[in-house]
MOPAC internal coordinates of N, CA, C and O (Angstrom, degrees):
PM7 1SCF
backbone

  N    0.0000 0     0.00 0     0.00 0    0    0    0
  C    1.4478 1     0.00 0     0.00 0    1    0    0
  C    1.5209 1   108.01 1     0.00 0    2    1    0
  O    1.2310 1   119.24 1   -53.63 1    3    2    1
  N    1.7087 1   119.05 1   126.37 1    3    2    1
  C    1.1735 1   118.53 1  -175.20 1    5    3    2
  C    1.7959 1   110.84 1   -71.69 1    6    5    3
  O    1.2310 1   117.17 1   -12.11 1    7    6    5
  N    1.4468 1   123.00 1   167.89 1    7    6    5
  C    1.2633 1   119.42 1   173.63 1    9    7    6
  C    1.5686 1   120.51 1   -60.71 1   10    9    7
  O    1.2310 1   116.67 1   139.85 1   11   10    9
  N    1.2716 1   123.94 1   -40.15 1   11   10    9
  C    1.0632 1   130.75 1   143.64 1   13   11   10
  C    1.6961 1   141.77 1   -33.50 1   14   13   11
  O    1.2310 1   128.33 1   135.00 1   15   14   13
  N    1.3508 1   101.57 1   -45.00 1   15   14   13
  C    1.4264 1    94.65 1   158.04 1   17   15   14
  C    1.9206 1   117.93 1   -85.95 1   18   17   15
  O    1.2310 1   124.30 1   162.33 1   19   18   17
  N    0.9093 1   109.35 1   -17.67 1   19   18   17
  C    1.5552 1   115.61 1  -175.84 1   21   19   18
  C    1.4267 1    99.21 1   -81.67 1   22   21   19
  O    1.2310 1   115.48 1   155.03 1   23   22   21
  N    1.3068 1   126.19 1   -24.97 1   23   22   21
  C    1.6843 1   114.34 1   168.37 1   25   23   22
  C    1.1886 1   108.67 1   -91.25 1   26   25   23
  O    1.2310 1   115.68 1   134.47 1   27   26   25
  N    1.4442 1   125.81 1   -45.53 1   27   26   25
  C    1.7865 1   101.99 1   164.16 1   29   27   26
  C    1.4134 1   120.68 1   -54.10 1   30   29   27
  O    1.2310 1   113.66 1   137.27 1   31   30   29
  N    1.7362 1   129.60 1   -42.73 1   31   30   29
  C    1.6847 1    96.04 1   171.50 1   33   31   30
  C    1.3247 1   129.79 1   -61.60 1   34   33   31
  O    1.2310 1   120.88 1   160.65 1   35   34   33
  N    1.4640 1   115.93 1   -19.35 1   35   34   33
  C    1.5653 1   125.61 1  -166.15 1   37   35   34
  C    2.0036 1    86.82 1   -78.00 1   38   37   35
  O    1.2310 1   118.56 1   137.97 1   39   38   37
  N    1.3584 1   120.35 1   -42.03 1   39   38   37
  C    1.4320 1   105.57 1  -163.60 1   41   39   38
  C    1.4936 1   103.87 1   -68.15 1   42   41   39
  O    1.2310 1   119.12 1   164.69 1   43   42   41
  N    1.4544 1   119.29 1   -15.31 1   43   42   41
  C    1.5990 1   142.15 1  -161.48 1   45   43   42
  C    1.0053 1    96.11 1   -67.03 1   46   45   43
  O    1.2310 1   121.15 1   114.94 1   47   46   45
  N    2.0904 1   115.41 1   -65.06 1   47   46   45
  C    1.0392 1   124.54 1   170.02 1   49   47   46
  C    1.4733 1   150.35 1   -16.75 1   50   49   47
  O    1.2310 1   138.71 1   115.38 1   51   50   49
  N    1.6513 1    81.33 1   -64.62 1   51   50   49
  C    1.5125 1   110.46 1   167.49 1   53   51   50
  C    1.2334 1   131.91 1   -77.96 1   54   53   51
  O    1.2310 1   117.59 1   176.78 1   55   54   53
  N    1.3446 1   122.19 1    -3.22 1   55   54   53
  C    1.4654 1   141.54 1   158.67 1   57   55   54
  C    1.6958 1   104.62 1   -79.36 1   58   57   55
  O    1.2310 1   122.04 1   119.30 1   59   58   57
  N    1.0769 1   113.71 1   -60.70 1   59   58   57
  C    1.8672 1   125.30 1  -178.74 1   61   59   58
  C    1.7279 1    88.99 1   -47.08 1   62   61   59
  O    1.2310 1   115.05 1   129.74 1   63   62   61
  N    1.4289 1   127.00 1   -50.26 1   63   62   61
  C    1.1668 1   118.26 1   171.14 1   65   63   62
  C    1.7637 1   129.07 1   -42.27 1   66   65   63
  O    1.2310 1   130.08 1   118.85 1   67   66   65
  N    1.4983 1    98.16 1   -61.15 1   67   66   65
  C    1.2019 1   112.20 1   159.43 1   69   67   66
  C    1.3967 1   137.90 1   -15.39 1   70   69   67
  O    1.2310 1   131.86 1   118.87 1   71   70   69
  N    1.7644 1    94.71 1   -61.13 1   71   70   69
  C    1.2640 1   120.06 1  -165.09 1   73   71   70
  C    1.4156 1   101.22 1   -92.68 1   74   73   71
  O    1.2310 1   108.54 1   154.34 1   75   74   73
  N    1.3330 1   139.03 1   -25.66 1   75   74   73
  C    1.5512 1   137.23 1   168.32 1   77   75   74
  C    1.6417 1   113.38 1   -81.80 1   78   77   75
  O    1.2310 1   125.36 1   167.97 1   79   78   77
  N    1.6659 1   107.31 1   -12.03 1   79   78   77
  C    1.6340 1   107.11 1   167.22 1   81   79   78
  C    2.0001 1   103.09 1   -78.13 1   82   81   79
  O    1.2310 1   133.06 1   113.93 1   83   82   81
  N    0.9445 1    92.37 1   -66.07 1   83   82   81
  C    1.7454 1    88.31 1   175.45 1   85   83   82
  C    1.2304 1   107.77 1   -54.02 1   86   85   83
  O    1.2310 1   116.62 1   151.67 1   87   86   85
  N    0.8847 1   124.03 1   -28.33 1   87   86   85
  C    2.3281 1   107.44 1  -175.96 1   89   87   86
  C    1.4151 1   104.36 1   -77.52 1   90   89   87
  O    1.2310 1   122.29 1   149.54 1   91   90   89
  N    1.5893 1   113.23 1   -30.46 1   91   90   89
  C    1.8026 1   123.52 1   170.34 1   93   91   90
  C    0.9635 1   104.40 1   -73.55 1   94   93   91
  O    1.2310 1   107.47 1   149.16 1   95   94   93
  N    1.7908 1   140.98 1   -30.84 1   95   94   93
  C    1.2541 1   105.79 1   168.72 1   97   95   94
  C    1.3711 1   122.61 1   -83.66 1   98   97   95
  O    1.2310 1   115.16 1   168.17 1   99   98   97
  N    0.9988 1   126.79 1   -11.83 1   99   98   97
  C    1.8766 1   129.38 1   168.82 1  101   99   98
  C    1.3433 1   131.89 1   -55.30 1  102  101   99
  O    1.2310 1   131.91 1   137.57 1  103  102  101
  N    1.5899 1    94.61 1   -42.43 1  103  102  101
  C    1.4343 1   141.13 1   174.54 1  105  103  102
  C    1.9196 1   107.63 1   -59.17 1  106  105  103
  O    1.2310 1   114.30 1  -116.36 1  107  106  105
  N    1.1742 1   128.40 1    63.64 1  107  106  105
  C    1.6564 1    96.83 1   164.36 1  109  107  106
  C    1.2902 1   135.33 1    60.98 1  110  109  107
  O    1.2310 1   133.47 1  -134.48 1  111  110  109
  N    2.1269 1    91.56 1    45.52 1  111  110  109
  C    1.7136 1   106.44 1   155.92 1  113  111  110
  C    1.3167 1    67.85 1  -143.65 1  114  113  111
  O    1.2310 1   132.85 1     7.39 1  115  114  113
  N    1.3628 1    92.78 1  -172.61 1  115  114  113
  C    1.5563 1   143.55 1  -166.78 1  117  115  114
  C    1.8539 1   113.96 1  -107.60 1  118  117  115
  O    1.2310 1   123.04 1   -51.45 1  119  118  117
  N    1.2401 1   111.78 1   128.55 1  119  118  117
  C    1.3530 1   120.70 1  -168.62 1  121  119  118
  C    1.4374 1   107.78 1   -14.69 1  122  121  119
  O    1.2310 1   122.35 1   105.06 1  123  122  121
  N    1.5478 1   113.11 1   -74.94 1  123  122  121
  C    1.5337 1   103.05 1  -169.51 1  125  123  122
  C    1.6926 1   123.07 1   -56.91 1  126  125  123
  O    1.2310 1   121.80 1   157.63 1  127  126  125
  N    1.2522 1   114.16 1   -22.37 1  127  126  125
  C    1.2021 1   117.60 1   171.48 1  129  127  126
  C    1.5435 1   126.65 1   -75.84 1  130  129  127
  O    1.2310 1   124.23 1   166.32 1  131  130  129
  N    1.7713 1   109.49 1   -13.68 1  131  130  129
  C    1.6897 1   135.73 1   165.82 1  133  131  130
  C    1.3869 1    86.62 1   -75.64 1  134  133  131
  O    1.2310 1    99.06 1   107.87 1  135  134  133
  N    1.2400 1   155.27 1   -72.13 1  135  134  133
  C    1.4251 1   149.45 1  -147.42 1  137  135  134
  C    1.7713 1   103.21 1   -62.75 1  138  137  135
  O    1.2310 1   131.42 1   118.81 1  139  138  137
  N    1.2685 1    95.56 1   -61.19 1  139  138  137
  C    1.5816 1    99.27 1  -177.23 1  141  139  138
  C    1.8271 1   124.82 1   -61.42 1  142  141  139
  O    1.2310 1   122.57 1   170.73 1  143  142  141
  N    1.1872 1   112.68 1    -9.27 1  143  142  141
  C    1.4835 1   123.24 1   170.48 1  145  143  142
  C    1.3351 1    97.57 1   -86.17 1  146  145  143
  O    1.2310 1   116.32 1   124.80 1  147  146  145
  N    1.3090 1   124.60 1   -55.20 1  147  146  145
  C    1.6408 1   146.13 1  -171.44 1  149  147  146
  C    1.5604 1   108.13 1   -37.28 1  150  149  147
  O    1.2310 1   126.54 1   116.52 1  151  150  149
  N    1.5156 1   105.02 1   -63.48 1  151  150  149
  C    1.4640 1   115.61 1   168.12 1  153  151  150
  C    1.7072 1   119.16 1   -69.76 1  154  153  151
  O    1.2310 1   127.76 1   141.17 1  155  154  153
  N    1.4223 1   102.68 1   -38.83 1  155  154  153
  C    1.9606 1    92.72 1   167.14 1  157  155  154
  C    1.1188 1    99.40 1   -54.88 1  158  157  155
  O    1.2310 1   109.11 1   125.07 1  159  158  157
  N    0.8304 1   138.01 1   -54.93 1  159  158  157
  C    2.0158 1   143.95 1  -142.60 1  161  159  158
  C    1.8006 1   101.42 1   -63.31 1  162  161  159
  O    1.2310 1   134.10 1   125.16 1  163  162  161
  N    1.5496 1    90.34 1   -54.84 1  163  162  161
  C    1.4783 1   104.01 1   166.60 1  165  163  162
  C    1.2168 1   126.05 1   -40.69 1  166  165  163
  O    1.2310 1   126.80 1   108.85 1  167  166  165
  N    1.3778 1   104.52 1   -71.15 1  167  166  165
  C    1.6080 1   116.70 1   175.70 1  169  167  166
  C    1.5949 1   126.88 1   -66.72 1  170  169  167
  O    1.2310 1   122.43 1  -174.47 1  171  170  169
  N    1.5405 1   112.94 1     5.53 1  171  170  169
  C    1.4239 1   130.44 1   159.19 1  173  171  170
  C    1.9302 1   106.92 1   -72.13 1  174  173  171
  O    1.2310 1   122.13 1   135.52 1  175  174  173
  N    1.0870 1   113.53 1   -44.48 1  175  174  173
  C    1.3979 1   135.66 1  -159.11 1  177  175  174
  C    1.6111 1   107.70 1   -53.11 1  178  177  175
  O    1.2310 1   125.56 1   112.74 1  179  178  177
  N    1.4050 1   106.92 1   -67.26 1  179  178  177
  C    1.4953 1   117.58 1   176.26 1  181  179  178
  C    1.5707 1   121.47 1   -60.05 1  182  181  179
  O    1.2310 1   124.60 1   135.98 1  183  182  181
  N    1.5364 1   108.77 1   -44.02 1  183  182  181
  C    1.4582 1   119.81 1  -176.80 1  185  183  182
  C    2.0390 1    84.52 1   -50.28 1  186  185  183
  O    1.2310 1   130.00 1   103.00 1  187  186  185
  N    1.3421 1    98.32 1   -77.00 1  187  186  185
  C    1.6489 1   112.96 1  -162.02 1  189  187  186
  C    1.3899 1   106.84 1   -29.78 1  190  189  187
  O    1.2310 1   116.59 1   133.02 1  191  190  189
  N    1.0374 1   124.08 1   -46.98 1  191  190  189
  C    1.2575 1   138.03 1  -145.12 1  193  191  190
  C    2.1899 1    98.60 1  -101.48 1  194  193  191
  O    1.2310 1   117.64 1   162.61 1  195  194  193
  N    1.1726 1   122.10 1   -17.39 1  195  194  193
  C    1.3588 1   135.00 1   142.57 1  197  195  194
  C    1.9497 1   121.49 1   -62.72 1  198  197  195
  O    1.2310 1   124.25 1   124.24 1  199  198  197
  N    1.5853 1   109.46 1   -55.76 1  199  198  197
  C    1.3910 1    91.76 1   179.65 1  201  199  198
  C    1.6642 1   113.06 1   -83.41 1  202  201  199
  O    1.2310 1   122.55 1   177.01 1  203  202  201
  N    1.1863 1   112.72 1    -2.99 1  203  202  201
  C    1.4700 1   106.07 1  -172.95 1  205  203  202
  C    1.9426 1    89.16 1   -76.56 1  206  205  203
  O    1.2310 1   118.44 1   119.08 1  207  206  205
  N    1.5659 1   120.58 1   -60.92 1  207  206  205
  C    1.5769 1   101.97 1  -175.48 1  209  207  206
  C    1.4939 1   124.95 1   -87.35 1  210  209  207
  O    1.2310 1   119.02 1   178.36 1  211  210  209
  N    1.3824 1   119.47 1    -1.64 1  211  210  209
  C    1.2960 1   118.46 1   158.49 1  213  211  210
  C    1.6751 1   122.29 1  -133.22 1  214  213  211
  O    1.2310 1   129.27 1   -35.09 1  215  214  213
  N    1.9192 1    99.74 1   144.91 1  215  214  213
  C    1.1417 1   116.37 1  -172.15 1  217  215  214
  C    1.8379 1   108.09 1   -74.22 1  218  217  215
  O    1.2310 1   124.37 1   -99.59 1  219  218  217
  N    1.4687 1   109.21 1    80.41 1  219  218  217
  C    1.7360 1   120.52 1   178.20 1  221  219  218
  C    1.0228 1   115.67 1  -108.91 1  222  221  219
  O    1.2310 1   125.63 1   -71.33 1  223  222  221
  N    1.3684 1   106.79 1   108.67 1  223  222  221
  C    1.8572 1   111.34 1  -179.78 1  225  223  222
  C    1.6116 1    93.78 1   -73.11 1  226  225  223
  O    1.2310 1   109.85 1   176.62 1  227  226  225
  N    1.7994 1   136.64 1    -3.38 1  227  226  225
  C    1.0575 1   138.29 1   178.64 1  229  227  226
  C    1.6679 1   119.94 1   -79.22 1  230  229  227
  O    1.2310 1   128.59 1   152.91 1  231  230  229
  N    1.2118 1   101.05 1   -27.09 1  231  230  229
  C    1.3269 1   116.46 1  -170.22 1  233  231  230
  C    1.4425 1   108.81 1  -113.93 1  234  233  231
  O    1.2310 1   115.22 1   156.58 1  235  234  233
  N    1.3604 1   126.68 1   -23.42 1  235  234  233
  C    1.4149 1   135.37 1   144.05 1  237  235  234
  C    1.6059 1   127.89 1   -37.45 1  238  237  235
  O    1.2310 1   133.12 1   132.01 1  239  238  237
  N    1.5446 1    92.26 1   -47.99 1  239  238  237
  C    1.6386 1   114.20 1  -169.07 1  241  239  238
  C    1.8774 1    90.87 1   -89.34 1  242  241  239
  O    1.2310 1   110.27 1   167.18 1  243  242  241
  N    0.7937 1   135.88 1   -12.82 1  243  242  241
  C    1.7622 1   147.08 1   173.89 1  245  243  242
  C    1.3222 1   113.99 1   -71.12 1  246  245  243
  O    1.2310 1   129.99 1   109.95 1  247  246  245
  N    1.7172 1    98.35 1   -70.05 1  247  246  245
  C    1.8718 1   111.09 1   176.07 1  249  247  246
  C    1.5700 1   104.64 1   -58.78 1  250  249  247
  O    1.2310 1   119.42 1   141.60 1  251  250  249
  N    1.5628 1   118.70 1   -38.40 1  251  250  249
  C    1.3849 1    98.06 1  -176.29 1  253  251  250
  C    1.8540 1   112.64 1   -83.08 1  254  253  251
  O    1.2310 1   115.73 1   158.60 1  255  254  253
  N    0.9500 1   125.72 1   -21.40 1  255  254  253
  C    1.5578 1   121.36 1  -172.18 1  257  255  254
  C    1.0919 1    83.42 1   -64.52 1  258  257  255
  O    1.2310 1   106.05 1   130.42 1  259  258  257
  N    1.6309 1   143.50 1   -49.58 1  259  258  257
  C    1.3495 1   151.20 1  -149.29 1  261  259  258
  C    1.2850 1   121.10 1   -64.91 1  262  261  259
  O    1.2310 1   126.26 1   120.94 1  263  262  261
  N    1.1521 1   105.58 1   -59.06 1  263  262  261
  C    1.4635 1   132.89 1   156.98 1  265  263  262
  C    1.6940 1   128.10 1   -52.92 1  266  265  263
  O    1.2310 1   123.39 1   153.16 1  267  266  265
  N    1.4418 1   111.10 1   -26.84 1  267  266  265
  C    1.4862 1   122.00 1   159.45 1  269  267  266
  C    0.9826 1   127.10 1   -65.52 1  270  269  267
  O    1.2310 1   128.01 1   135.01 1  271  270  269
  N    1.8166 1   102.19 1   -44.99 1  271  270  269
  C    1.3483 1   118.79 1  -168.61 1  273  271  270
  C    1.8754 1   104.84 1   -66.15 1  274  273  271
  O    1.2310 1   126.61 1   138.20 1  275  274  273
  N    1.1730 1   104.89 1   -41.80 1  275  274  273
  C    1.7095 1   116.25 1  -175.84 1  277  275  274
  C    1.8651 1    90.71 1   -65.19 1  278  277  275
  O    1.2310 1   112.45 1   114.45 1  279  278  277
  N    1.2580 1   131.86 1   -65.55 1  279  278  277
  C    0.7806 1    97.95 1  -160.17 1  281  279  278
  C    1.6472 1   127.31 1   -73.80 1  282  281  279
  O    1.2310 1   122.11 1  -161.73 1  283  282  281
  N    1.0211 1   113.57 1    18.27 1  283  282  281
  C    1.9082 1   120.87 1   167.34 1  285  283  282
  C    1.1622 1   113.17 1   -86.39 1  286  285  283
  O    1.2310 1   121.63 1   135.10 1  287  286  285
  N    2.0375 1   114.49 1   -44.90 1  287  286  285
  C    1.3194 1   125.16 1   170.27 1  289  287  286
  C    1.9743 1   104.74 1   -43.60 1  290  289  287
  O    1.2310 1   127.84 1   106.72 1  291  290  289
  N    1.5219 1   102.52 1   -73.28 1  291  290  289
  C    1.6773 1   106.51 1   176.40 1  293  291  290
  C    1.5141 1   104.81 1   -28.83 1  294  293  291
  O    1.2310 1   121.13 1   121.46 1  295  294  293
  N    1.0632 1   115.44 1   -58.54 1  295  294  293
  C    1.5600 1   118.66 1  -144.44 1  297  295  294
  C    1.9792 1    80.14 1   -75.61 1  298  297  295
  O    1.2310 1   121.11 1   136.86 1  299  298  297
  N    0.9271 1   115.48 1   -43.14 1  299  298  297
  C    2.0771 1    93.46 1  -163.54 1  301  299  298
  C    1.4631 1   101.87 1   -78.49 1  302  301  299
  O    1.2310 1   118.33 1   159.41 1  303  302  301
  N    1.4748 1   120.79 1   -20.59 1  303  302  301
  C    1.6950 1   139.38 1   160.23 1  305  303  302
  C    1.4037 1   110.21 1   -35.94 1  306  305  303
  O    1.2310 1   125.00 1   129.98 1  307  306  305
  N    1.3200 1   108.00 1   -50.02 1  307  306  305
  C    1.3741 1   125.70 1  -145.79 1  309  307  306
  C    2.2541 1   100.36 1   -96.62 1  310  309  307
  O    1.2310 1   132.57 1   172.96 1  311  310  309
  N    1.2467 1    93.32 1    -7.04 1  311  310  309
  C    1.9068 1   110.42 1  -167.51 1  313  311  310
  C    1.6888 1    92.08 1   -59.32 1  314  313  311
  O    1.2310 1   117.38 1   -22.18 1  315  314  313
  N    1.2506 1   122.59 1   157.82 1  315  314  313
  C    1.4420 1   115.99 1   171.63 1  317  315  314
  C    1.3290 1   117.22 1   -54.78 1  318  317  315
  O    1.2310 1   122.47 1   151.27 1  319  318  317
  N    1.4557 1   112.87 1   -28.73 1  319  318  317
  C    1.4988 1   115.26 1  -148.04 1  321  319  318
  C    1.2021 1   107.61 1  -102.69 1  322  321  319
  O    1.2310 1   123.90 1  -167.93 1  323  322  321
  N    1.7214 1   110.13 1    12.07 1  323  322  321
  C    1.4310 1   116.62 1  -172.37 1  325  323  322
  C    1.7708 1    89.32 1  -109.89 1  326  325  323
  O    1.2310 1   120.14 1   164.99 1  327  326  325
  N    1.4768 1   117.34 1   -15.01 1  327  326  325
  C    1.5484 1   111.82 1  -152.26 1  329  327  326
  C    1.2122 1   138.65 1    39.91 1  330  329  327
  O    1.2310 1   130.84 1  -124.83 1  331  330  329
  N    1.7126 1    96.69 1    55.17 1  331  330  329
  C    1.7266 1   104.21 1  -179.78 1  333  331  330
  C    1.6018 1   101.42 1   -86.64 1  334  333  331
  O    1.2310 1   137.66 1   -25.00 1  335  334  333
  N    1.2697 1    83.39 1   155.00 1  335  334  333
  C    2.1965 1   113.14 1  -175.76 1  337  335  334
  C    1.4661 1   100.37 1   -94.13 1  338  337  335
  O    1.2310 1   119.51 1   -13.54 1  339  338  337
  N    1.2324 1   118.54 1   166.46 1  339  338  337
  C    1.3779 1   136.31 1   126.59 1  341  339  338
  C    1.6960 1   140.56 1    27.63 1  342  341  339
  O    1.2310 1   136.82 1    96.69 1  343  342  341
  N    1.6149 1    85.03 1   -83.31 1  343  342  341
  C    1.3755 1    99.92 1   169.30 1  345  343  342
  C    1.5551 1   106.98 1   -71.91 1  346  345  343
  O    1.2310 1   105.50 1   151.75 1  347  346  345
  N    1.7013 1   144.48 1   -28.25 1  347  346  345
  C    1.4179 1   121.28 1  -177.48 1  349  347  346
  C    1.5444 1    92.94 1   -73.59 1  350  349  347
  O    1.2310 1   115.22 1   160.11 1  351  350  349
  N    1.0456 1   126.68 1   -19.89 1  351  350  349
  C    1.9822 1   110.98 1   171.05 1  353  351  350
  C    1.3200 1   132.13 1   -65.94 1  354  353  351
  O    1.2310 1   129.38 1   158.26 1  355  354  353
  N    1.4788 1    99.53 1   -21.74 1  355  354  353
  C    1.2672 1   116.00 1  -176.33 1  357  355  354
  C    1.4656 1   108.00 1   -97.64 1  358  357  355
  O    1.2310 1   116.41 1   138.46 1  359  358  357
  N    1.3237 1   124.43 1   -41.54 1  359  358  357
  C    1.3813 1   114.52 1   157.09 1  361  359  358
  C    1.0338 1   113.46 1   -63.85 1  362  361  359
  O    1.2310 1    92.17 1   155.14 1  363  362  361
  N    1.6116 1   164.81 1   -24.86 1  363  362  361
  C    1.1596 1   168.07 1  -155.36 1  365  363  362
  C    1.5621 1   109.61 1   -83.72 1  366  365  363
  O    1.2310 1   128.36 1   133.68 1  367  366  365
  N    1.8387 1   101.50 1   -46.32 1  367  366  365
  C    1.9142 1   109.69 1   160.00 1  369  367  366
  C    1.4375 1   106.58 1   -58.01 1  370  369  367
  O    1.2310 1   117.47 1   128.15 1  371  370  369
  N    1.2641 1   122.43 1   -51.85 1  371  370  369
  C    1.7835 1   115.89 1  -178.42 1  373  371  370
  C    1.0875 1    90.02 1   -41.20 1  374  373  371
  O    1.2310 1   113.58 1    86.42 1  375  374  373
  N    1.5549 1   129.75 1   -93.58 1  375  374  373
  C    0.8048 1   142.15 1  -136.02 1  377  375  374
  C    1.4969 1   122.15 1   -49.78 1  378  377  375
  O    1.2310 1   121.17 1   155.08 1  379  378  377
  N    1.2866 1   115.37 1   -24.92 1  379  378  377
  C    1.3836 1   125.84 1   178.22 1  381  379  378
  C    1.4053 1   115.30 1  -107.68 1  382  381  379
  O    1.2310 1   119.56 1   166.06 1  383  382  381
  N    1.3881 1   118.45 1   -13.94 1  383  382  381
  C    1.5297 1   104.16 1   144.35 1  385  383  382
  C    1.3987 1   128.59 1   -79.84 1  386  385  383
  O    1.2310 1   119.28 1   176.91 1  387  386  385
  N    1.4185 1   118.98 1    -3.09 1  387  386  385
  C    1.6514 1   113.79 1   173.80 1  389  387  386
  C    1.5353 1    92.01 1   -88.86 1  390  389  387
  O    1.2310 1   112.27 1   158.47 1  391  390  389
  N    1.1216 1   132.18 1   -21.53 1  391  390  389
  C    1.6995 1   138.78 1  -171.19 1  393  391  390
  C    1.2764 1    88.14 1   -53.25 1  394  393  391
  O    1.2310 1   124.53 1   102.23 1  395  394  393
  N    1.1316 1   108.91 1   -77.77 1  395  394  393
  C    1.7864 1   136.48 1  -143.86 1  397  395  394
  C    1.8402 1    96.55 1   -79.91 1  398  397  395
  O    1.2310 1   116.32 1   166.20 1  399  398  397
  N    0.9250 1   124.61 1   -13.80 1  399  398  397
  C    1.4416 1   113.41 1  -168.66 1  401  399  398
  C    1.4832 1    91.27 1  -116.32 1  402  401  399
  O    1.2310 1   123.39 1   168.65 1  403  402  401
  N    0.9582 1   111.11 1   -11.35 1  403  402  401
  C    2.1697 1   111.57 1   155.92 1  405  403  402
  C    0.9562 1   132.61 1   -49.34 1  406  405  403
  O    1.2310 1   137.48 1   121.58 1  407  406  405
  N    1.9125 1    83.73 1   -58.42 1  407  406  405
  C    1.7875 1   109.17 1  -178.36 1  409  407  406
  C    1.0748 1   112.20 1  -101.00 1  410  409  407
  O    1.2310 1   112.04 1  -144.06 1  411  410  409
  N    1.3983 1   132.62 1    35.94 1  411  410  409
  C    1.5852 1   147.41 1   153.23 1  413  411  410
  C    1.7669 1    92.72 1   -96.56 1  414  413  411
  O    1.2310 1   121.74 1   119.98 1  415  414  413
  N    1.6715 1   114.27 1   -60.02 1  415  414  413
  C    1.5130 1   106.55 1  -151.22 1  417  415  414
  C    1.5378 1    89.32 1   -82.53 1  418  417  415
  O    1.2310 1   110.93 1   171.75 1  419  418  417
  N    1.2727 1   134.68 1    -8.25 1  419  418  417
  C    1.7447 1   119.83 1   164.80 1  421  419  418
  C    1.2300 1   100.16 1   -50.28 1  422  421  419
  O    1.2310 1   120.70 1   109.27 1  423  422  421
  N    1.7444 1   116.27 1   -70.73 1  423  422  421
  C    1.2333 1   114.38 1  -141.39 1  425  423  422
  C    1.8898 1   105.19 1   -78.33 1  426  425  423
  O    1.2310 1   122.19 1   167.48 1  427  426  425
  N    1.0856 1   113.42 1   -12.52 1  427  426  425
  C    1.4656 1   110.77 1  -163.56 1  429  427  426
  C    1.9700 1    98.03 1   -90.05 1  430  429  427
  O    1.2310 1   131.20 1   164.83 1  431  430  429
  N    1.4181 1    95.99 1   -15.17 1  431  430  429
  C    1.8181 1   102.43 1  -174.16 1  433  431  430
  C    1.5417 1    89.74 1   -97.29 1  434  433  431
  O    1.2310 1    98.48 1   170.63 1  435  434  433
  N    1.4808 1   156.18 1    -9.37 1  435  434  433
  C    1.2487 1   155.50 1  -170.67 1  437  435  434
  C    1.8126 1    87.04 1  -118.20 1  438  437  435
  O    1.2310 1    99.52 1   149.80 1  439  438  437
  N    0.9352 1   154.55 1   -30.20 1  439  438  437
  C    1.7832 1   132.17 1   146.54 1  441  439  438
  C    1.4239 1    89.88 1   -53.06 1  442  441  439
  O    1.2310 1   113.25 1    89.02 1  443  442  441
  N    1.3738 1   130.36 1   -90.98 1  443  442  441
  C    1.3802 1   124.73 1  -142.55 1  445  443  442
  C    1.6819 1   119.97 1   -46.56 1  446  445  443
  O    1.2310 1   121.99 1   159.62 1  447  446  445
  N    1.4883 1   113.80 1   -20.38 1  447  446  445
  C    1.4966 1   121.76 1   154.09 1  449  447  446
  C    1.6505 1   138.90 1   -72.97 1  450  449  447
  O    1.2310 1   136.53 1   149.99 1  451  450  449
  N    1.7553 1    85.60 1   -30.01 1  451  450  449
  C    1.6583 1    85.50 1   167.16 1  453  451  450
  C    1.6201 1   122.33 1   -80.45 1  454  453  451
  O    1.2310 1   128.37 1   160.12 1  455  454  453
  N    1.7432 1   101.49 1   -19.88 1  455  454  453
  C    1.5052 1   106.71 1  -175.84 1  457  455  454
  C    2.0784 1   100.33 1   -91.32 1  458  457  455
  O    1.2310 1   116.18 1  -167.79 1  459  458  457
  N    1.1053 1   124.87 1    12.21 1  459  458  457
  C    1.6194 1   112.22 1   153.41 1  461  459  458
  C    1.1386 1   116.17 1  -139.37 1  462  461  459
  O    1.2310 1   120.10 1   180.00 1  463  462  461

């Protein structure tokens, strides 16, 4: 898979993210908790929409801290005592395949720099 296609699925990713943060906030919280998905959802948009047309190990290294960070949030979300559902599991897989397919195209774009 060229670098190019591996940052458009990862930006793909991170849009599908997007779009399951806004359907969770519609979905069964309470206003302030609709605002705060509203603005993640948002702030998925621009990142995505950066690694899909440019090659940024800056914005690469961004979506993935980003994407880590959510999935620890999911995972303590997800504790009994928090009474997480469904959907934080299912965002929690997003979330750790945009992780992991970051830190594949870091390391495979840091060979392709040391070898020219």
């Amino acid at each position: 898979m060229g670098d190019r296609s591996l940052r458009a699925w990862l930006a793909a990713l991170a849009l599908l993210g997007a779009v399951a943060h806004a359907g969770a906030g519609l979905i069964d919280s309470g206003p302030g908790l609709a605002v705060v998905f509203a603005v993640m959802a948002a702030a998925c948009v621009p990142c995505a929409v950066h690694v899909w047309r440019h090659d940024s190990a800056r914005a690469l290294l961004l979506m993935g801290v980003t994407a880590a960070a959510m999935v620890l949030v999911h995972l303590v979300l997800m504790a009994p005592a928090h009474g997480g559902h469904g959907s934080l599991a299912v965002l929690t897989v997003v979330e750790s395949l945009v992780a992991a397919g970051v830190w594949y195209a870091l390391r495979h774009r840091s060979r392709e720099l040391e070898q020219s």
